[in-house]
C-alpha positions as CSV (number, residue, x, y, z in Angstrom):
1,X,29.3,-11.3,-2.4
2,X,26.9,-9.8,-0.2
3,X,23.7,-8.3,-1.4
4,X,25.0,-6.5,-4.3
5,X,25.4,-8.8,-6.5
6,X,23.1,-9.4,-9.7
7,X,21.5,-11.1,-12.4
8,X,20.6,-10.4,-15.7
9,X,17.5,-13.4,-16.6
10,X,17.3,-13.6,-20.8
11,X,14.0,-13.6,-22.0
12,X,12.6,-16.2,-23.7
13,X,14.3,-19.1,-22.2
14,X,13.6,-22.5,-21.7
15,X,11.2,-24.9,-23.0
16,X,9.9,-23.9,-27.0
17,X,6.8,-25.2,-28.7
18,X,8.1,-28.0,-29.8
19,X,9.8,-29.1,-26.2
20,X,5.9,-28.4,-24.4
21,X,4.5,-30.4,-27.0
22,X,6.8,-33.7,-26.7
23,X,6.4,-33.7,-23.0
24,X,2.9,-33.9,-22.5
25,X,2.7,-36.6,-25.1
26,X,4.5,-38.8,-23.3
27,X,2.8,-37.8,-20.2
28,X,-1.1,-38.1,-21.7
29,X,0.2,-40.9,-23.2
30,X,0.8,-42.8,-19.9
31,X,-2.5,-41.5,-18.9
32,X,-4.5,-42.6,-22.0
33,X,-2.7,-46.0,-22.0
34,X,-1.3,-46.5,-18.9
35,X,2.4,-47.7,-17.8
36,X,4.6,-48.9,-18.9
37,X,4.6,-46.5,-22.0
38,X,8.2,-46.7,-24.3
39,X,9.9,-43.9,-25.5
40,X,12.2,-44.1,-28.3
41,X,15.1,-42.3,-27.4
42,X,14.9,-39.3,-24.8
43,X,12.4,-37.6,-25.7
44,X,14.3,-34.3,-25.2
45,X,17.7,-33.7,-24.3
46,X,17.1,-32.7,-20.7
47,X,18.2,-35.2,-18.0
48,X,15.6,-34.0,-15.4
49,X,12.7,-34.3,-18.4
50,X,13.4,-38.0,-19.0
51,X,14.3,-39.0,-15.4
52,X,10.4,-37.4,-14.2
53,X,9.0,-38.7,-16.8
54,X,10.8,-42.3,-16.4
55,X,9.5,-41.9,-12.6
56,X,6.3,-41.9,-13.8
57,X,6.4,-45.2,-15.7
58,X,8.0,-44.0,-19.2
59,X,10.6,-47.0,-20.8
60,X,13.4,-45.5,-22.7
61,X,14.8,-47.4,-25.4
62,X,17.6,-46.4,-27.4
63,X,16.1,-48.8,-30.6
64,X,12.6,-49.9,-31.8
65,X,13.1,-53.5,-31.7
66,X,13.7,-52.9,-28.1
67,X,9.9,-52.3,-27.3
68,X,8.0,-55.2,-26.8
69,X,5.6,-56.1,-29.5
70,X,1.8,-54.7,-29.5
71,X,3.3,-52.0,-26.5
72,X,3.2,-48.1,-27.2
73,X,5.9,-46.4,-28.3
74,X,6.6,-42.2,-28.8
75,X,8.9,-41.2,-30.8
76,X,11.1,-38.5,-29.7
77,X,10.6,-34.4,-30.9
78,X,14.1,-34.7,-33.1
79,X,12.1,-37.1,-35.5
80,X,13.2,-40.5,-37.0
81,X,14.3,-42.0,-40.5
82,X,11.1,-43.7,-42.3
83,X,12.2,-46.8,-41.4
84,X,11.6,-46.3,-37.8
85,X,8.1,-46.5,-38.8
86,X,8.0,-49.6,-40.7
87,X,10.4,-51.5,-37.8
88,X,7.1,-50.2,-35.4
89,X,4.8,-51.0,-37.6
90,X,6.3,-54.9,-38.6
91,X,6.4,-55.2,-34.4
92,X,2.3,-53.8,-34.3
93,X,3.7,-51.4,-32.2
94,X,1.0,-48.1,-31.2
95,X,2.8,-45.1,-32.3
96,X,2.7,-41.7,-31.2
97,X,4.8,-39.7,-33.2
98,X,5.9,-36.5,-31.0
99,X,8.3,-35.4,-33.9
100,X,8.7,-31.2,-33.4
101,X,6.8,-30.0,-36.5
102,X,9.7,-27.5,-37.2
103,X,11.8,-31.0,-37.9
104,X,8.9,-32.5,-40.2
105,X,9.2,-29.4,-42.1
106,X,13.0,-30.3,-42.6
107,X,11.7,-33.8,-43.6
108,X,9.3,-32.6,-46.2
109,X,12.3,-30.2,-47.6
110,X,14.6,-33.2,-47.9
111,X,11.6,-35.1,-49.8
112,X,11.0,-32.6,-52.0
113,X,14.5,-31.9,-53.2
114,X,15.3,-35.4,-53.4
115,X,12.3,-36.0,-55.8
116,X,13.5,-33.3,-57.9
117,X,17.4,-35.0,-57.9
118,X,18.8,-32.4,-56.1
119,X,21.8,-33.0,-54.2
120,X,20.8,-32.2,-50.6
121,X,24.0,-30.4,-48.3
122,X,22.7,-30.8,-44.7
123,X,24.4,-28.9,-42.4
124,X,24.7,-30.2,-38.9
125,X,26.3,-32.3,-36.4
126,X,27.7,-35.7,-37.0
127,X,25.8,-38.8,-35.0
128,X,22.6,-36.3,-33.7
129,X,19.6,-37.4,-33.4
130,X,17.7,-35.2,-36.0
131,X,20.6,-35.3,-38.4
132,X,19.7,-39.2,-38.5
133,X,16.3,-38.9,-39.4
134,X,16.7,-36.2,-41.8
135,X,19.7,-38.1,-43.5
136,X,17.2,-41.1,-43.2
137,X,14.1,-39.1,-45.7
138,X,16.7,-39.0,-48.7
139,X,20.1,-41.0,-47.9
140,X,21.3,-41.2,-51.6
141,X,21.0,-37.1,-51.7
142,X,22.0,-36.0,-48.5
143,X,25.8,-34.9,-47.4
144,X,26.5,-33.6,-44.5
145,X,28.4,-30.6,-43.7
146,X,29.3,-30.1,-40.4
147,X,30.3,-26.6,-40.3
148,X,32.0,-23.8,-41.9
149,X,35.5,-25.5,-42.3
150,X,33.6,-29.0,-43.2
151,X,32.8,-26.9,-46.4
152,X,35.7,-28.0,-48.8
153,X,35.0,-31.4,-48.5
154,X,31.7,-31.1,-50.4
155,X,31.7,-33.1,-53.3
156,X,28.0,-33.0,-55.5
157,X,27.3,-34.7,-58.7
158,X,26.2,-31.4,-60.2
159,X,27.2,-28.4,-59.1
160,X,24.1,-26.4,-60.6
161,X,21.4,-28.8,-58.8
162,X,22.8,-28.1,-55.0
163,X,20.5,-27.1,-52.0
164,X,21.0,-26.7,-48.6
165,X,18.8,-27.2,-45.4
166,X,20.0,-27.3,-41.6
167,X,19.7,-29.4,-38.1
168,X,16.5,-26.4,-36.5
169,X,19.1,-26.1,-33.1
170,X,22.4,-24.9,-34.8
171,X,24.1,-21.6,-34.0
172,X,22.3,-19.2,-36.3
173,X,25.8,-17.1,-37.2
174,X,27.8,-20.5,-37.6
175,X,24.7,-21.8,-39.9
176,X,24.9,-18.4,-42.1
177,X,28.6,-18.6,-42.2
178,X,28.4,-22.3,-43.7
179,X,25.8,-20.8,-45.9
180,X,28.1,-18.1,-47.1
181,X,30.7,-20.8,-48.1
182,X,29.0,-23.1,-49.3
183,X,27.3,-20.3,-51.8
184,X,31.0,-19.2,-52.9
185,X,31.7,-22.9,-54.2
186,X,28.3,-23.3,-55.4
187,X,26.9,-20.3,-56.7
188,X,23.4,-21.9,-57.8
189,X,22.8,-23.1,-54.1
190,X,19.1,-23.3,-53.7
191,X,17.8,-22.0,-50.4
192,X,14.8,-24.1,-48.4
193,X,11.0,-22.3,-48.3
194,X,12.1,-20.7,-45.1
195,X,14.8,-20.7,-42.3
196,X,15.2,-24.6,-41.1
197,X,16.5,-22.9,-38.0
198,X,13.8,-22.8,-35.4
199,X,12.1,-19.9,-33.8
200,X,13.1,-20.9,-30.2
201,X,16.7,-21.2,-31.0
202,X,17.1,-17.8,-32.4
203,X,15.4,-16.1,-30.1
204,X,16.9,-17.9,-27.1
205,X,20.4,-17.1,-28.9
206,X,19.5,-13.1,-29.4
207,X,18.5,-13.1,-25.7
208,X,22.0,-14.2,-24.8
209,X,23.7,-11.9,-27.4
210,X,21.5,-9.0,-25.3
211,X,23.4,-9.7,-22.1
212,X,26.4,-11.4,-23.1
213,X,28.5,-8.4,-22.7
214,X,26.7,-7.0,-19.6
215,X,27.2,-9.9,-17.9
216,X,30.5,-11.5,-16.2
217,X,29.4,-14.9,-16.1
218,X,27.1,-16.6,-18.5
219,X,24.8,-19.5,-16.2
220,X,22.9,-21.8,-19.4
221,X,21.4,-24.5,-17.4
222,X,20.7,-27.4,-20.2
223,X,22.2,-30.7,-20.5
224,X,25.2,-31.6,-22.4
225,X,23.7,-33.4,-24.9
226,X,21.2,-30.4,-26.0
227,X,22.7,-29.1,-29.3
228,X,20.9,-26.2,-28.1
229,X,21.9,-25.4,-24.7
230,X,25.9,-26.0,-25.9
231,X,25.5,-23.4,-28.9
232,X,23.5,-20.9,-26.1
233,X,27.3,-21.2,-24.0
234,X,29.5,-20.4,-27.6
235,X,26.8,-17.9,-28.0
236,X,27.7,-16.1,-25.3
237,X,31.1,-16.3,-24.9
238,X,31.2,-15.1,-29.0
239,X,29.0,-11.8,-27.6
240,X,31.2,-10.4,-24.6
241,X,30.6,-12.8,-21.9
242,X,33.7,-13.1,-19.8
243,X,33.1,-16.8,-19.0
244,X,30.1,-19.5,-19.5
245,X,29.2,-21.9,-17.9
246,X,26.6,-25.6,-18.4
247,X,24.6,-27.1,-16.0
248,X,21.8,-29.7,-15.6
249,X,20.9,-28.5,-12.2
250,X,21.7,-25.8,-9.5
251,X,23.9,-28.2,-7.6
252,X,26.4,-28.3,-10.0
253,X,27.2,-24.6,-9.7
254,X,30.6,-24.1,-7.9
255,X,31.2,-20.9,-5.8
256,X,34.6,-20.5,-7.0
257,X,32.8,-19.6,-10.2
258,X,31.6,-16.5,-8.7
259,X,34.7,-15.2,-7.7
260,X,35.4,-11.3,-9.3
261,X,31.9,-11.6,-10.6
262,X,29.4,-9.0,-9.9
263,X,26.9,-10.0,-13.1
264,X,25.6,-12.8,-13.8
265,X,24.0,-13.7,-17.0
266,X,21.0,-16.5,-16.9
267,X,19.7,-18.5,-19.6
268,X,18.3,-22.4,-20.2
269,X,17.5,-24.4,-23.2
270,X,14.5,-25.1,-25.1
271,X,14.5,-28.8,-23.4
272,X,14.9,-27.7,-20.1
273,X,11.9,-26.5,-17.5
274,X,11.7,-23.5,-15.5
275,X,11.4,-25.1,-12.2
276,X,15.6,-25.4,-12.9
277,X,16.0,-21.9,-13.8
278,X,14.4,-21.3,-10.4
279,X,16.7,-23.5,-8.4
280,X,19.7,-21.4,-10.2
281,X,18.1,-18.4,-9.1
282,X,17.4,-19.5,-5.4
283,X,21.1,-20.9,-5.6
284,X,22.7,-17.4,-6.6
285,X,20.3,-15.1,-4.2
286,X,21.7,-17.4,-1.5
287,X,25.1,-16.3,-2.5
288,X,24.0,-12.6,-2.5
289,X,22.8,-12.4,-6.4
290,X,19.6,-10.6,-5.1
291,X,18.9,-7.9,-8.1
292,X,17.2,-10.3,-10.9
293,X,16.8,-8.0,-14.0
294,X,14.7,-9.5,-17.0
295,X,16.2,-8.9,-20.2
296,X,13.3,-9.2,-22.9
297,X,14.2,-9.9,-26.2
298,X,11.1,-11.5,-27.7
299,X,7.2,-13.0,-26.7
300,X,6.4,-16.5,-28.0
301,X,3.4,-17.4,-28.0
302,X,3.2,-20.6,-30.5
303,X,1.6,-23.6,-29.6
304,X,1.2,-26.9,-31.6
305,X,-1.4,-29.3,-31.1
306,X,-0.5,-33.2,-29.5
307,X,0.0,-35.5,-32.1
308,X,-3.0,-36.6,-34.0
309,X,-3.4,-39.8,-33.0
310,X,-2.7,-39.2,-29.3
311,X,-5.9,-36.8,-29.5
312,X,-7.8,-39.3,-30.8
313,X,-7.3,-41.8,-28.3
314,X,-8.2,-39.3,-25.8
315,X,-10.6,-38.4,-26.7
316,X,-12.3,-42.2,-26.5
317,X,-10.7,-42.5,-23.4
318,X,-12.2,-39.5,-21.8
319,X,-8.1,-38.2,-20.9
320,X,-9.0,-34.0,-20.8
């Protein structure tokens, strides 16, 4: 390819709210505090996210008994089961809790439904990070369905007293398809307040539905472990896209994917900063991808405030 080649750039991409939010709390954490600061978990699921931020003197920890006692600990944006907070709490651990409000939203769902003895039918991925802590608000009413064909194994005390909520980073069609199911075996299905799926999601997925059949490769840069990122590939390939591709990072783009392709679609997840978007894009004008076309689908403009016991400590430690 020489010159001619081009690139369609989906609009909005990249890093949501909830993402933005996470990832300064660890960083005015370590300024508040100071290193070392511990981090339950990655805080996101981006691999250049936790590595800068592990540069920088964060400690992640895969448990809480793994922090030492007294230290600060965040707690990642896909939120964790209650008892996460008494194990911090029985170690005197400080606690910043960067939980995406969209997930604490889920929470308060599960809570409500399980007070009311509804069986909960929480449909998501086996083993994920939110899943756990969700499953974790209301463990005796939860069952997870993990997909559309994961629907005839449902089994609910009574069939009149079923609801449904949903992991906020699931394939919006997928999670509508469950839905539909799941309705024809229980017709009394009781819907959450509002869609459990999160803003950024859909409109990172509609982006790539925009250009997935314009475009003869499909770039998502996100990490493998991004729910996310990994729906934003099916996505595409669903919507037209004659291939797809995953990355972290622009070096683990091959030429030989290029070969016969004149488009190029270009996407990231809501965990992953532009800065990597831009090293795709330097990576593909070298190769002659020189006509960057922004597709846009949608403005954001949400922003949630840092958790509230962050600002508080800032605030007595004079951290702007």
């Amino acid at each position: 390819m020489t010159g001619n080649g081009r690139v369609l750039l989906a609009a909005p991409r990249g890093y949501c709210a909830g993402v933005d939010r996470a990832v300064i709390a660890v960083e005015k954490a370590l300024e508040t505090y100071g290193a070392p600061v511990y981090v339950r978990k990655q805080i996101v699921h981006n691999k250049h996210v936790v590595d800068t931020l592990r540069e920088r003197g964060a400690v992640f920890v895969e448990e809480t008994d793994e922090v030492p006692e007294g230290a600060t600990v965040v707690l990642s944006a896909h939120g964790v089961a209650p008892v996460v907070h008494v194990e911090a709490s029985a170690r005197n651990l400080r606690t910043v809790d960067a939980t995406c409000p969209l997930v604490t939203k889920v929470h308060h769902e599960a809570r409500r439904f399980a007070s009311d003895d509804y069986d909960i039918l929480l449909i998501g991925h086996d083993g994920h990070e939110e899943v756990v802590g969700t499953t974790g608000e209301a463990p005796d009413h939860i069952h997870l369905v993990d997909g559309p064909d994961d629907v005839p194994n449902v089994v609910v005390r009574d069939p009149q007293k079923v609801a449904w909520l949903s992991q906020t980073t699931l394939s919006v069609d997928e999670t509508q398809e469950t839905v539909r199911r799941l309705r024809e075996r229980f017709p009394a299905l009781m819907d959450p307040p509002s869609d459990d799926i999160c803003y950024a999601t859909q409109n990172r997925q509609v982006a790539v539905k925009e250009i997935a059949a314009r475009s003869d490769l499909m770039i998502v840069v996100g990490s493998t472990n991004s729910s996310n990122s990994v729906r934003l590939v099916e996505v595409a390939l669903e919507h037209g896209a004659k291939g797809a591709r995953l990355v972290d990072k622009a070096s683990e783009l091959e030429e030989a994917w290029l070969e016969g392709v004149s488009t190029v679609g270009l996407t990231s997840g809501a965990s992953v900063p532009e800065i990597l978007v831009r090293g795709v894009l330097d990576w593909l004008a070298e190769r002659g991808y020189t006509d960057v076309e922004e597709v846009v689908s949608a403005e954001e403009s949400l922003l949630f405030a840092l958790p509230p016991e962050l600002r508080r400590d800032m605030r007595a430690a004079g951290v702007a």
